[in-house]
C-alpha positions as CSV (number, residue, x, y, z in Angstrom):
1,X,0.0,0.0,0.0
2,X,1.4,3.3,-0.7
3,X,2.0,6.0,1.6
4,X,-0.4,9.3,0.9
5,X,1.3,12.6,1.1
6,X,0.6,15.1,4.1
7,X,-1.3,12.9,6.1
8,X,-2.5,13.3,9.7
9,X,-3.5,11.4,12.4
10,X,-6.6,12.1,14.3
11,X,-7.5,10.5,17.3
12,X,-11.3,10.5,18.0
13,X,-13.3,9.7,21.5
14,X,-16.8,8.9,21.5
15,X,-18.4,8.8,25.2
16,X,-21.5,7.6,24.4
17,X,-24.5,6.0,26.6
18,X,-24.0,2.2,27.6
19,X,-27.1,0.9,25.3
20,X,-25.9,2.9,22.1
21,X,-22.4,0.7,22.3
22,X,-23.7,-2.3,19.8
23,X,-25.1,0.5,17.6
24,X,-22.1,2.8,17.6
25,X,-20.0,-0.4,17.3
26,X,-21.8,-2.1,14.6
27,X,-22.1,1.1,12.4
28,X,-18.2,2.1,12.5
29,X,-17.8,-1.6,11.3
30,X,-20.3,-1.1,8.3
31,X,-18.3,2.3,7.1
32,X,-14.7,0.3,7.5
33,X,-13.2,1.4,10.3
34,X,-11.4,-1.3,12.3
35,X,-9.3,-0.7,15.0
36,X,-11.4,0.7,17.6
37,X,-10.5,0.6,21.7
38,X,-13.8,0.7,24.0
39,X,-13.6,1.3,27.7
40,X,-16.3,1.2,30.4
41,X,-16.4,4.9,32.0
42,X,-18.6,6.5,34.2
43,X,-19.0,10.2,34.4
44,X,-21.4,13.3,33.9
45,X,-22.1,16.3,31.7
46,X,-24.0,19.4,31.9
47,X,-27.0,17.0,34.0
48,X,-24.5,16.2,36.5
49,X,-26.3,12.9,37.3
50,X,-29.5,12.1,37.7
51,X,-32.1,11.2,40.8
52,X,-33.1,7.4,41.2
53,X,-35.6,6.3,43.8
54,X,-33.9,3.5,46.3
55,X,-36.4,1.6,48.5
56,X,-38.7,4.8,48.5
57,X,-36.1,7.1,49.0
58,X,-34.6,9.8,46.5
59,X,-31.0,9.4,46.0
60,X,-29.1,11.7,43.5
61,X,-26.5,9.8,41.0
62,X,-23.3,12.2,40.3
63,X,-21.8,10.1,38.0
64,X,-23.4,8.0,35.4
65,X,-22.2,4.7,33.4
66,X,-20.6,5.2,30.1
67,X,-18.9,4.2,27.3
68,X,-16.0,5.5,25.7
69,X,-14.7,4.6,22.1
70,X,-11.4,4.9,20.5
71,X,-10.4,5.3,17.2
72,X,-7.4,6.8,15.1
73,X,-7.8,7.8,11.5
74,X,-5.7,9.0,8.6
75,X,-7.8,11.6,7.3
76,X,-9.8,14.5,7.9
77,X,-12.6,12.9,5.3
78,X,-12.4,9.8,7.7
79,X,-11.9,12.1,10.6
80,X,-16.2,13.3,9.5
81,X,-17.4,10.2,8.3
82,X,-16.3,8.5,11.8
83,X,-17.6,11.9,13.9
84,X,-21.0,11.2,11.7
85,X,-21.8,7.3,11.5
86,X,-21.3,7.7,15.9
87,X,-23.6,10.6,15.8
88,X,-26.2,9.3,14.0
89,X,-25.7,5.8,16.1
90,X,-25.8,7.2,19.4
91,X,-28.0,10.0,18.9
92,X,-31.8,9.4,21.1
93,X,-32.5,13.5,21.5
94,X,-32.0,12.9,25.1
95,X,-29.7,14.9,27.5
96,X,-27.2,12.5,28.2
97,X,-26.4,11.2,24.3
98,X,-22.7,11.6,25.0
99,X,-20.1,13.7,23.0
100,X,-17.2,13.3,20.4
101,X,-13.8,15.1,20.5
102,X,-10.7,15.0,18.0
103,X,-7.2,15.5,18.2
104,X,-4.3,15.4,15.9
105,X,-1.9,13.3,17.6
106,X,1.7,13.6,17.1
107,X,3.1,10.4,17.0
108,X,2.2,6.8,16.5
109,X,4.6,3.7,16.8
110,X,3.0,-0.3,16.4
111,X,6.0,-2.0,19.4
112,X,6.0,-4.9,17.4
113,X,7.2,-3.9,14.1
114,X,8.8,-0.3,14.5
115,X,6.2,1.3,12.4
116,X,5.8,5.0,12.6
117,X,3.4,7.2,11.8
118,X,0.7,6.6,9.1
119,X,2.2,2.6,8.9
120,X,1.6,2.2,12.1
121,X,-2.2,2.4,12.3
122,X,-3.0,0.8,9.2
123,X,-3.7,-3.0,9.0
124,X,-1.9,-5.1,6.8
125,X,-3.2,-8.6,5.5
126,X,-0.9,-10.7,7.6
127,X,-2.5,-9.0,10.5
């Protein structure tokens, strides 16, 4: 495969509510991207929580269980296609649908060959 010119590497995060995860996950396979990490995270945004009712009793949740997704690209095109297909996957119109952040990132190595760079996020058929 031959090395495009110029390219940059964009991480993206995707913290996203735990019942969009097959969604979000099965849509970024359908589009072609591969190499995804997911984490279990629990946090809060501008709700900060939320109140449950516990054997009668109101208790207030600060932090809320989450999902968090992964993924480098080596594009600005992919960089939007990626940002769109989890939007549209994890998006219910609800506070609490999660949000997406990119980064360029300034260096990438894969330990077990040396690879650098663009070669070393891109999957190669021995792999």
């Amino acid at each position: 495969m031959e090395k495009p010119e110029n390219i940059s590497l964009i991480k993206i995060e995707a913290i996203v509510r735990e019942e969009a995860y097959q969604d979000v996950k099965n849509a970024l396979s359908e589009i072609g991207v591969n190499g995804i990490t997911v984490y279990q995270v629990v946090g809060c945004g501008v709700q900060r929580g939320m109140s449950e009712y516990v054997r009668g009793q109101k208790v207030d949740v600060q932090v809320l269980p989450k999902i968090k997704f992964e993924i480098v690209v080596s594009s600005e095109e992919w960089e939007q296609k990626t940002i769109e297909t989890i939007r549209k996957a994890a998006h219910t119109g609800h506070p609490g649908d999660g949000k997406i952040f990119s980064y360029y990132i300034r260096q990438a190595v894969k330990i077990r060959t040396g690879e650098t760079g663009y070669d070393a996020v891109q999957s190669t058929t021995e792999e």
